[in-house]
C-alpha positions in Angstrom: -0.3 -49.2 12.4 2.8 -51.6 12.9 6.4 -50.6 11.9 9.3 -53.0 12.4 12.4 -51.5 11.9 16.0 -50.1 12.9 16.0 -46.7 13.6 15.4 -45.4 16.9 11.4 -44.5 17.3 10.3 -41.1 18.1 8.0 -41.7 20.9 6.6 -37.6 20.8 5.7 -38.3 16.9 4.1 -41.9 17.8 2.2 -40.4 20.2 0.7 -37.3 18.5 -0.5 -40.0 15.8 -2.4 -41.7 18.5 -5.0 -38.2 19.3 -8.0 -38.5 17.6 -11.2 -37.4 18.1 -13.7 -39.5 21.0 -10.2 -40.7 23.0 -10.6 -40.8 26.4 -7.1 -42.8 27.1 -4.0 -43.2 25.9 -1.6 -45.7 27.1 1.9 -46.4 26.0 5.1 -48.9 26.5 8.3 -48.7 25.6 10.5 -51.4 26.2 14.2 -50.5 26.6 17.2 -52.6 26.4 19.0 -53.4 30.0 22.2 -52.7 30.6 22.9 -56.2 32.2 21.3 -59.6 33.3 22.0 -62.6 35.8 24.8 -63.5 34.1 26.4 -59.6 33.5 26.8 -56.6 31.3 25.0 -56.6 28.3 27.5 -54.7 25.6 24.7 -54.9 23.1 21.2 -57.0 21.8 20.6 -58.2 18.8 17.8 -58.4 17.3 16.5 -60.5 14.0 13.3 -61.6 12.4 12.1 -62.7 9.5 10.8 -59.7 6.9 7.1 -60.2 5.8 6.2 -62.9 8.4 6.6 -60.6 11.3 4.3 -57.8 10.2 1.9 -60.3 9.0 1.9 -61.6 12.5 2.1 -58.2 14.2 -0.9 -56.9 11.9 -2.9 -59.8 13.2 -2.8 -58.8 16.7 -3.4 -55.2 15.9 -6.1 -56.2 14.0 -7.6 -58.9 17.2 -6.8 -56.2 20.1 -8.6 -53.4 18.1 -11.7 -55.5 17.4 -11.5 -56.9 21.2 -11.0 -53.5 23.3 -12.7 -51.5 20.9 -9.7 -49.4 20.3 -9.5 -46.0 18.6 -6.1 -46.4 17.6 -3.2 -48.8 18.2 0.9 -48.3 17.3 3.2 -51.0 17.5 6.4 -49.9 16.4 9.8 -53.1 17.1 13.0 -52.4 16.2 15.6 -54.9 14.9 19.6 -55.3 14.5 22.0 -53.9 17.1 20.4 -51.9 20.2 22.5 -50.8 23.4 21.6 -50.5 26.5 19.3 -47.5 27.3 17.5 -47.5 23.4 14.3 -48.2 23.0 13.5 -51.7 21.5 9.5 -51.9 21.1 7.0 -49.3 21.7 3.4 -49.8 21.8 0.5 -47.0 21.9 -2.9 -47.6 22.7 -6.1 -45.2 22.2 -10.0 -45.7 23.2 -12.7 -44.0 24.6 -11.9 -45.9 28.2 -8.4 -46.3 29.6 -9.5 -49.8 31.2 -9.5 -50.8 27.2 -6.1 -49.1 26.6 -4.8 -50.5 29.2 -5.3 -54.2 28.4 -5.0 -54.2 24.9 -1.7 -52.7 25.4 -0.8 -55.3 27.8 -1.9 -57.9 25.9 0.1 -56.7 22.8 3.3 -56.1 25.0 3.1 -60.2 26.3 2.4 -60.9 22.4 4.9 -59.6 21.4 7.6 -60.9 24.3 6.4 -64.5 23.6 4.8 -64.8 20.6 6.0 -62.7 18.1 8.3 -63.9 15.4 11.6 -62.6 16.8 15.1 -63.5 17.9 17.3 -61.5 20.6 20.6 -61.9 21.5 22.3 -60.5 24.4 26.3 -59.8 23.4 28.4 -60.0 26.9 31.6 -59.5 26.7 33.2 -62.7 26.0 29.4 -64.6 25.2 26.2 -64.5 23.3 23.4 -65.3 25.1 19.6 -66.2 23.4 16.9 -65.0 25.1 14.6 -67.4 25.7 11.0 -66.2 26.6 9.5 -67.2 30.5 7.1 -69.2 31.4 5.2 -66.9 33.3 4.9 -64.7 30.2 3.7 -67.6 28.1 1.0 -68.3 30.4 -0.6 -64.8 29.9 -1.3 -65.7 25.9 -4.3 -66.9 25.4 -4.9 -66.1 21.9 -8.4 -66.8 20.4 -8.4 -65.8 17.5 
């Protein structure tokens, strides 16, 4: 299941969707916004992206990391619009019979979805928008193949 969206997520909720029958792991992320960078305070991020083709592309990983891992169940919920420090930005749930599959499809989504995914962030300072640019060392863990 994939939600983008602007509310705040209700992790407890996510999580309870996540228990099924034959589950022997669950693994979650939740990305948070900071409350500053390099350069200083962040007031606020912004997030934007592009209705339709950023579930398409969400439901395509889903749909690769639940083939690949074998997963029970996967939740990738990413919010969009204005998000202060301390909310929750992305969360991303997890479920299979072993936790050594939970574990990297939900790493693979979370590096997805950092690099990959089809959205924009900027960080509000006080006196200066800054675009956040994805790192090299996070582009390097993509491999996608499929």
């Amino acid at each position: 299941m994939i939600k983008v969206q602007k509310q705040k997520i209700n992790i407890s909720e996510e999580n309870k969707k996540l228990l099924k029958k034959k589950i022997g792991a669950v693994v979650n992320f939740i990305g948070v916004a900071r409350p500053k960078n390099s350069s200083g305070k962040i007031h606020y991020i912004e997030i934007e992206h592009y209705p339709g083709m950023t579930e398409k592309k969400i439901k395509e990983i889903e749909v690769y990391v639940t083939k690949k891992w074998k997963l029970n169940n996967c939740i990738i919920i990413h919010r969009y619009g204005k998000i202060k420090p301390g909310e929750n930005i992305v969360y991303v749930g997890t479920a299979a019979q072993h936790r050594n599959n939970a574990f990297k499809a939900c790493e693979f989504i979370i590096d997805y979805l950092k690099v990959k995914a089809p959205f924009w962030k900027i960080e509000q300072q006080k006196n200066k928008k800054i675009f956040v640019k994805s790192k090299k060392k996070d582009e390097k863990k993509i491999k996608i193949n499929y």
